[in-house]
N, C-alpha and C positions, 0 to 999 in steps of 0.2 A: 440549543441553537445560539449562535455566535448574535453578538447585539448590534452587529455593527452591517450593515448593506454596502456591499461591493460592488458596481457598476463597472463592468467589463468591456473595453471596447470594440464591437467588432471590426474595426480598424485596424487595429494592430493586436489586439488581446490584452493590451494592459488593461489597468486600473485607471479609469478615467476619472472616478470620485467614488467616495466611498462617505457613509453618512449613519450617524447611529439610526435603531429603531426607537420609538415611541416609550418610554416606558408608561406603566399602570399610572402613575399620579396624573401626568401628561397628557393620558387618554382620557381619566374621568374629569380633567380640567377641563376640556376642549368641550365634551361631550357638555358640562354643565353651564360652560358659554355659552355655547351655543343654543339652547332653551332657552337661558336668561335672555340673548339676544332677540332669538325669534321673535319673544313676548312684546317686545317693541316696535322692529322690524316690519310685522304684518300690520302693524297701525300705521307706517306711515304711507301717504300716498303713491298711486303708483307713477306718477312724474319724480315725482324722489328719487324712488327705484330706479328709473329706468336712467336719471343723471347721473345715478354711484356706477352703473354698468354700462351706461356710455363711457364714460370715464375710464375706466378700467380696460376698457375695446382698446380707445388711444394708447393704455399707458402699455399695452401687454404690444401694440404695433411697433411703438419705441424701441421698442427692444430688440428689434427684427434684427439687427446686424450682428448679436449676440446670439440671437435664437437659432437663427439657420446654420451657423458652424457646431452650435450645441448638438442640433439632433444628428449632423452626421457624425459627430464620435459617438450617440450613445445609442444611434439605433443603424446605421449607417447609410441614408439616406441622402442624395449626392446633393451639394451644396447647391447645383444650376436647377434643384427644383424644389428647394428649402423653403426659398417665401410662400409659394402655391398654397404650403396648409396653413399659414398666415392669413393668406385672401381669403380660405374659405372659412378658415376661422371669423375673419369681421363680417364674412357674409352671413355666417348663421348666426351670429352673436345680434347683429344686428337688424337681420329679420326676427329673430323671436323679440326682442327689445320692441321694433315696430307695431308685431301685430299683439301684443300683448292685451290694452286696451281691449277689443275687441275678444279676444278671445276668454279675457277675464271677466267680463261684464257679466251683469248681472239677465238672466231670460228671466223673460214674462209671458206667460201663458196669456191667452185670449181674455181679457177683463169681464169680469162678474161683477156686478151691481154691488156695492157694500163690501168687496173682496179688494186686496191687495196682493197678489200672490206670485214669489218671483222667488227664484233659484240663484241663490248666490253660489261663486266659490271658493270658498276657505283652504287656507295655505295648511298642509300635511304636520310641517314643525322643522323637524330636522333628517335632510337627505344623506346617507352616504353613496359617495360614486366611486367607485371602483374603474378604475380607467385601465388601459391596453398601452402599450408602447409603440405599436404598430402606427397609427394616426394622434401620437399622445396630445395634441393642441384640438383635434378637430371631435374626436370621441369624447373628450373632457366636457370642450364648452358646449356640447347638446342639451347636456342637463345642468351644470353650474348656472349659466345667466339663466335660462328661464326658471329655473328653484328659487334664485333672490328673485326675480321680475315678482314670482309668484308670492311670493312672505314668506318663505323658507329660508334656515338657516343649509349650511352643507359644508360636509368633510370628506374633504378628498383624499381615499386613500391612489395613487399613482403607481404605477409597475415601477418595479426596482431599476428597470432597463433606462427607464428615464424618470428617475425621480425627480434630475433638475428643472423638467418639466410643474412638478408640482409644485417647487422653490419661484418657478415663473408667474405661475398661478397666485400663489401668496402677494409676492412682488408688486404684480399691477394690481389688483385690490386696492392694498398700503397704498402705492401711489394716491389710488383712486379716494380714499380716508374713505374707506366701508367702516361701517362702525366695528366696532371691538368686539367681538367673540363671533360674530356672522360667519366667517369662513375659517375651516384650519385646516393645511394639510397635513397629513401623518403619516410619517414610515410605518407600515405595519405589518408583518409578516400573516399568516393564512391563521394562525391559533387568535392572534389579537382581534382580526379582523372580524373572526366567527364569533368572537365574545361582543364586538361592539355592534353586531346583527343581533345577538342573543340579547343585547344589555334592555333592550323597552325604550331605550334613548333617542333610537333613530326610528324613524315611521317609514322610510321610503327605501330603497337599495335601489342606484342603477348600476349595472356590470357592463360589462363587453369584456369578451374572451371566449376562451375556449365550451365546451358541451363537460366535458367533465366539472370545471371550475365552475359553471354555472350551474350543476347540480349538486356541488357542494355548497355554492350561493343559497340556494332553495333549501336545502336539508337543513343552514344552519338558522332560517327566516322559519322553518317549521315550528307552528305552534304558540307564533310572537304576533300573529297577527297586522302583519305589515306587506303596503305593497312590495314585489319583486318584481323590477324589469331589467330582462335578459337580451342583450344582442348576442348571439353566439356564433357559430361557426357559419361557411359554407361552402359549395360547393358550385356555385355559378353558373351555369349554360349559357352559351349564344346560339342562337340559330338562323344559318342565314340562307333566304330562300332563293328559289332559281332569277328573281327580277331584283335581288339586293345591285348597290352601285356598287362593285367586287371595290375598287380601289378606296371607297369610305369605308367599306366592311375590314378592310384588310389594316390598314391604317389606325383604325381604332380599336379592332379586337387584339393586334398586336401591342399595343400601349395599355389596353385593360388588362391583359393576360401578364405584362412584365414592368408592369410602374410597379416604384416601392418592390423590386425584386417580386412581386407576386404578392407581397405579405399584406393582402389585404382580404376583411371580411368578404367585399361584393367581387373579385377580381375576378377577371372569367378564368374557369378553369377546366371546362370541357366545350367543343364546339362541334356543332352539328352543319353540315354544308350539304346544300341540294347535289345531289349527282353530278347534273347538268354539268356544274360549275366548278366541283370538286380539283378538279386539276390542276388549274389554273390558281383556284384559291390557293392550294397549299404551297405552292411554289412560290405564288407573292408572299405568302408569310413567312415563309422560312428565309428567303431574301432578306424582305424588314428586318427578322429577327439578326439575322446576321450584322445588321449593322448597329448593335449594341456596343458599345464600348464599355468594360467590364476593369475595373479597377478602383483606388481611393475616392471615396465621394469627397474626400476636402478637394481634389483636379475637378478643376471646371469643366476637363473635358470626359469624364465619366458621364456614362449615361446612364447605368448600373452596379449598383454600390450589393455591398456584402451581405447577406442574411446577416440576421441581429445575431448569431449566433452559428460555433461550427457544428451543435447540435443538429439545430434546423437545415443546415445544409447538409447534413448528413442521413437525415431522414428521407428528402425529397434525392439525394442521389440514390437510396434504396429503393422509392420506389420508383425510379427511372429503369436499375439495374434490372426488377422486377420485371417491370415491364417488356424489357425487351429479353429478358428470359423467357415470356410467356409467349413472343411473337411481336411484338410490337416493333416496329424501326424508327429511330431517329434521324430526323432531317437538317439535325443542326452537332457541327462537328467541335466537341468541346475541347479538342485541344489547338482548336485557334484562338481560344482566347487563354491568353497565357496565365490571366490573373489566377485562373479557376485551376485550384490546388487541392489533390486530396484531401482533406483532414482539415481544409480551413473552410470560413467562413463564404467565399467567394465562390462563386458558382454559376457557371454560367446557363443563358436559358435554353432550353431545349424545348423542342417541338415533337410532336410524339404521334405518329402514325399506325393504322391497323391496329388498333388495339380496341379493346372489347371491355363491357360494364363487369365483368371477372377481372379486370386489375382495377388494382387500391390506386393509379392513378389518374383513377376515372369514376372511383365510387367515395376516399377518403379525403378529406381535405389536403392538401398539400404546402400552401402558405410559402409558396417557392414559386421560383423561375421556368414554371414546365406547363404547359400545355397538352391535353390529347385530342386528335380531331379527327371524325365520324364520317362518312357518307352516307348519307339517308337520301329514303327513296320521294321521301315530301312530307308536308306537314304531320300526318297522322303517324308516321315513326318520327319525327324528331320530337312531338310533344310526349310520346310515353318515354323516348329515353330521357327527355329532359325533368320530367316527373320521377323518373328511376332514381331516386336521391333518397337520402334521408332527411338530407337540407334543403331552405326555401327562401330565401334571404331575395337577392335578383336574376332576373331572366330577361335576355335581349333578345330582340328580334327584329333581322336586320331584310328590309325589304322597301318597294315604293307602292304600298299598300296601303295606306293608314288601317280601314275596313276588315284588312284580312289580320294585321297588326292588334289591334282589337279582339276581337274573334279568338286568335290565338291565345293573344295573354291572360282570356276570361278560363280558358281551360292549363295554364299552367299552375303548380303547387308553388306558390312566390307571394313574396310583401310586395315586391316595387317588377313592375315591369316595362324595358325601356323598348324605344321605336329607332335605330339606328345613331343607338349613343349606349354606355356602358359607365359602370365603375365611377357612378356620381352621386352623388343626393342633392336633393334639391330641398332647403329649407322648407318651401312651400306645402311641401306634400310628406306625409307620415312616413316613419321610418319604423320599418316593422319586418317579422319574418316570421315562416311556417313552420311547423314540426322543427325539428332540431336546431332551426335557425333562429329561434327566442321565440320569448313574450314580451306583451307591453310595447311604449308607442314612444318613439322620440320626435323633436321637429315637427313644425307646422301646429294649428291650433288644439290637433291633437293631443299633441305631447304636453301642453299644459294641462289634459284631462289628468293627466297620469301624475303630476306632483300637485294636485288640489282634492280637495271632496266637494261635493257638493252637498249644502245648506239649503234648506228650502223654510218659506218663511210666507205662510198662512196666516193674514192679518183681514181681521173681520174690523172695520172702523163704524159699520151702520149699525146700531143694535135698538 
């Protein structure tokens, strides 16, 4: 394998940067900082912590007018909505910062006479994260700030597609003077990366990506004894019932289905619609969809920038082509958008009718511009086909019920389930998914369970 990473733009197709990988000295440098580190690190208070990682919030915001042209050459996300992973970057960076406190403290059982007895939680040592290119700011800092909040050291390996992403990462750090060996990033191809799972070095792996990569994740944690958490694929549902407000349902399940081109883990990707309303619905969506503007994400006036790649756009046109070989029709005419060119990267989004859980694009994951939409007879068929998945990641349901709202999401196969909102996370609340959709917890008090152990400390003082 060539030593050098290529960063291809889907922009244009060049070479946008290119950067060596890691070699072996490199790696067991980083790795051997990083324990030296730790060993200090988890001594010092967590107001300390939490001022190196305020700090670094600020210095990585600095950067914003640098960062948001960044990610549209390297992943091609359009410029007018570059900051957005910014914002929710300081939003979760700085709710875990907040509740940390709290969520690290120490529990105390019910007091015993002559008994001292309380549950601390001790920092893992050193994490590596594994990040995705798709949300590369927002999928990163889940687990980077709360592993330092926690006393952990962490090495971030970053996707190729945006490795300047993990150059940003370093950056506000440094700004920030984290002490010396706490964090490194490292270019590292799948053989290094399996080695530094295998090495004893690191205690933690978090990933996000694909179900294949994350059972290569697992296969190379076989046997090392360390935790693995997995965000992996999915395949999303909405369901919107006969009393949803059609124009909110229409409005934001079109925005959940084609922000970031679709290339998102939670994006909706199949919809389910009450009969009743079926009509109506798809013609407002196909409308919305129509008014996409498809072209360079550096023009402010794109609303829709390229797949990261003319692979991935070449995938989801096959399974479009599928689909309407099987029966299916489309409701959005792709040669009115002129950008969207055979063999490249652009592609425009499509809306996808009459079609049945027999096409892959309504059973596989897609990470594209396309949608397929359902008429169901009510709730008891929209929740088995939305459980007809492999994946579990989120499920929306779009109605003015709270009650029935409820009800419904206690019977869907899902981690997060939303009430007339999509394609968000909320710091607050655990970040999780079912069967094929991962393991393991990020965000919210939770996701500190997941990079601590728990200590317990049986102190008899009356004897």
């Amino acid at each position: 394998m060539t030593s050098i990473i290529q960063l291809i733009s889907p922009v244009d197709g060049r070479v946008y940067a290119e950067r060596q990988y890691a070699d072996a000295a490199a790696i067991e440098q980083a790795l051997a900082a990083a324990a030296n580190a730790q060993s200090q690190w988890k001594r010092r208070p967590l107001s300390e912590r939490a001022a190196f990682c305020s700090a670094a919030v600020d210095a990585m915001l600095a950067m914003k007018d640098e960062i948001v042209p960044e990610l549209a050459w390297q992943m091609g996300r359009p410029v007018r909505f570059g900051a957005g992973e910014l914002r929710g970057f300081e939003e979760r960076a700085r709710h875990m910062i907040a509740i940390a406190p709290d969520a690290l403290a120490a529990h105390e059982p019910t007091p015993i006479n002559g008994f001292r007895r309380l549950i601390k939680r001790e920092p893992l040592g050193t994490v590596l994260v594994v990040a995705p290119w798709n949300y590369p700011y927002l999928t990163a800092v889940n687990t980077i700030i709360p592993a330092l909040m926690a006393g952990n050291a962490v090495i971030l390996k970053h996707a190729s597609q945006t490795l300047l992403v993990g150059e940003r990462f370093a950056e506000a750090l440094r700004r920030a003077h984290l002490p010396d060996g706490l964090f490194h990033n490292l270019l590292l191809d799948h053989a290094q990366t399996a080695a530094i799972i295998g090495s004893g070095c690191v205690q933690q792996v978090n990933f996000t990506g694909s179900v294949d990569a994350g059972k290569a994740m697992e296969n190379a944690a076989s046997g090392h004894f360390l935790g693995v958490g997995l965000e992996l694929g999915g395949k999303d549902p909405a369901y919107v019932r006969a009393d949803a407000n059609l124009e909110h349902a229409v409005e934001n399940l079109v925005d959940g289905s084609f922000f970031n081109s679709g290339q998102s883990c939670c994006a909706v990707e199949r919809i389910y619609v009450d009969e009743k309303i079926y009509p109506p619905f798809i013609e407002r969506f196909a409308e919305l969809t129509r008014q996409y503007v498809l072209g360079n994400p550096l023009d402010e006036a794109t609303t829709l920038g390229p797949l990261v790649t003319p692979g991935a756009a070449f995938f989801v046109r096959g399974q479009i082509a599928e689909a309407l070989a099987q029966g299916a029709n489309a409701l959005i005419d792709s040669q009115a958008f002129a950008a969207d060119v055979p063999g490249s990267a652009y592609l425009a989004p499509q809306v996808l009718v009459d079609v049945t859980h027999q096409m892959s694009v309504m059973r596989d994951e897609s990470f594209g511009p396309v949608v397929g939409i359902m008429p169901v007879s009510g709730d008891d068929e929209a929740i088995a086909l939305m459980n007809d998945s492999e994946f579990g990641l989120s499920a929306s349901i779009w109605t003015q019920d709270l009650d029935a709202a409820e009800h419904l999401g206690n019977l869907i196969d899902t981690g997060t389930v939303f009430m007339n909102r999509c394609d968000y996370l909320d710091p607050t609340l655990a970040w999780t998914g079912v069967k094929n959709s991962g393991r393991g917890v990020t965000l919210s008090r939770l996701g500190y369970e997941h990079l601590t152990r728990a200590k317990s400390f049986h102190l008899r003082h009356e004897i």
